[in-house]
Structures are given as C-alpha cells and as structure tokens.
C-alpha positions, 0 to 999 in steps of 0.5 A, a space after each residue: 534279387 528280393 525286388 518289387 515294383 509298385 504303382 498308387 494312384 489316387 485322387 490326391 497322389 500319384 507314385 511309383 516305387 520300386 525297391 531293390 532289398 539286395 542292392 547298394 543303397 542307390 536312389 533315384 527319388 523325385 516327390 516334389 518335396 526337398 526334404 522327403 526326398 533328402 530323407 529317402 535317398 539317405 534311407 536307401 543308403 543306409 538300408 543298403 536297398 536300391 530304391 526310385 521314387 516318383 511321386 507327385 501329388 496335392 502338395 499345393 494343399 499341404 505335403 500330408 497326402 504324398 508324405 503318407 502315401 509314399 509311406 503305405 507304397 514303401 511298405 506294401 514294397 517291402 512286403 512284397 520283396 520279402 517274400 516268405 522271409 525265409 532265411 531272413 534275419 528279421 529282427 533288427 536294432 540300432 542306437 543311432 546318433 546324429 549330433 546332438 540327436 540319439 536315436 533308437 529303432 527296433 525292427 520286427 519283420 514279424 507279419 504283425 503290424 505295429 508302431 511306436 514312436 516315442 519321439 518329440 519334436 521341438 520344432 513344426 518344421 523343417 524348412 517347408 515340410 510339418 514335422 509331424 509328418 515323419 509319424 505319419 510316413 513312419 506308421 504307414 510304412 510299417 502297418 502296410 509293410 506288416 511289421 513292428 517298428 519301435 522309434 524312441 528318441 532319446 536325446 535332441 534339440 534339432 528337429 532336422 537332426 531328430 527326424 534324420 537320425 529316425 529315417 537312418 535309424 529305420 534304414 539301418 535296423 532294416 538292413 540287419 532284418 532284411 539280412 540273411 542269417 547264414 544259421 537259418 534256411 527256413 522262416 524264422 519264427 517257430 509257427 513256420 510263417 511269418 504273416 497273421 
C-alpha cells in the first residue's frame, strides 16, 4: 500500500499525518478548527485516500500557521506515498459543482511545483476560519507535494459552497492522478522521471 506517515513540530504547530493513497476515503482528523477539519475529512472522501490528522498549534493567534502548515505535511505526505510515480496516471481534472459553485481543478503529478488559484471569494469568512486561507492550504500542498495544481472558479456566491467545491475539486482530480493506468508499467513521462 502507497502510504506515508509524517510528524512537524514547530514553534507554532504541531501535527501528525498519515495517508493511505489506496485506501477508501476514511478520516480521522482532529486540528482544533471545525471547519478545516469538514474540508479534510470531505477531501479524504473524495480522493478516495485513507487519511489522520492531529494537529494542534497557535490557533489563540489566528487559524493561519496550522492551516498552512497542515498544508506543507499533506504534501510532503503525498510526495512520499507516490514514490516513483510509476504506473500512475498523473494527470488529473474535474469541473465540479457545488450548488451555485463551479469549480475547475487540474492536477499534474509533475515534480515541477506550481499553483494557480483563480478564485474569488465573496466573503472573509466562513464561520470562525479567513477564507483566504484556502490559497494558502492550497499552495502548500502543491509546492511541498511537487506538483502543478490549477483551481479556477467559474460561478459562485457562497463562500462556504466556493472553498468546498475547491477542496472536493483538489481530492477529486487527485484520485484520477493517483490512479494506476493499466497502459502504463513505467513513470509516465517521456524523461523516465518525474521530479526536477
């Protein structure tokens, strides 16, 4: 089983991660804030990936450190249960609605980091949690996961409907990348790697 298991402490966070890439899409995440933690267990599902989270950190300060932070663990997790990346599929893409919200992810499990969010959102917050974070969670996870993730809104008014279509579009176009390709025995990509 693709899996990987990874522990962060710092000044301001602590978390500890593990991921199941083969799994079905079963959570166990605690981080001290509701909502991430509604859009982490939401992710797993979708993704299809086994996933527990506990995570604590200078939340008395703003939700900003453990937010990112979980991010950049995430990434660096699914870095590390990829592997080689051989006989994955690696790209992924999906135009997801949620209610009013349309949202598109494009997945490259490239080795090349990059982020794109072209995505406003009407309202700073979602309950207790700044909406901007979700930029923020986003661009850790694919910097520290080496991968090229594009999230571009294309309809929506509801902040919460807007930043949970973007993590189920994430997860979603994850779980095509992270497939196996039944075509493909080797790394796919015509270099013979799939890192920079």
């Amino acid at each position: 089983m693709r899996s990987a298991t990874i522990e962060r402490g710092t000044a301001e966070t602590r978390i500890n991660l593990t991921i199941a890439l083969d799994g079905s899409g079963e959570a166990d995440v605690h981080t001290g804030i509701g909502f991430l933690d509604h859009m982490l267990v939401l992710f797993a599902k979708h993704s299809g990936c086994d996933l527990a989270i506990k995570a604590s950190g200078d939340t008395h300060v703003d939700d900003h450190h453990l937010t990112e932070d979980i991010g950049i663990v995430l990434g660096q997790a699914i870095k590390q249960a990829l592997g080689d990346k051989r006989g994955i599929r690696r790209y992924g893409d999906i135009l997801l609605p949620m209610d009013e919200a349309l949202m598109l992810g494009a997945v490259d499990c490239s080795g090349r980091p990059f982020f794109a969010w072209e995505v406003v959102l009407p309202q700073p917050k979602v309950g207790s949690w700044d909406s901007e974070l979700a930029e923020d969670f986003f661009r850790a996870l694919a910097m520290n996961a080496g991968m090229t993730l594009h999230m571009r809104l294309l309809a929506g008014t509801n902040t919460h409907h807007i930043v949970e279509a973007a993590f189920k579009a994430c997860a979603r176009a994850l779980r095509q990348a992270f497939s196996p390709d039944p075509r493909e025995s080797g790394v796919p990509s015509t270099k013979g790697m799939l890192e920079m």
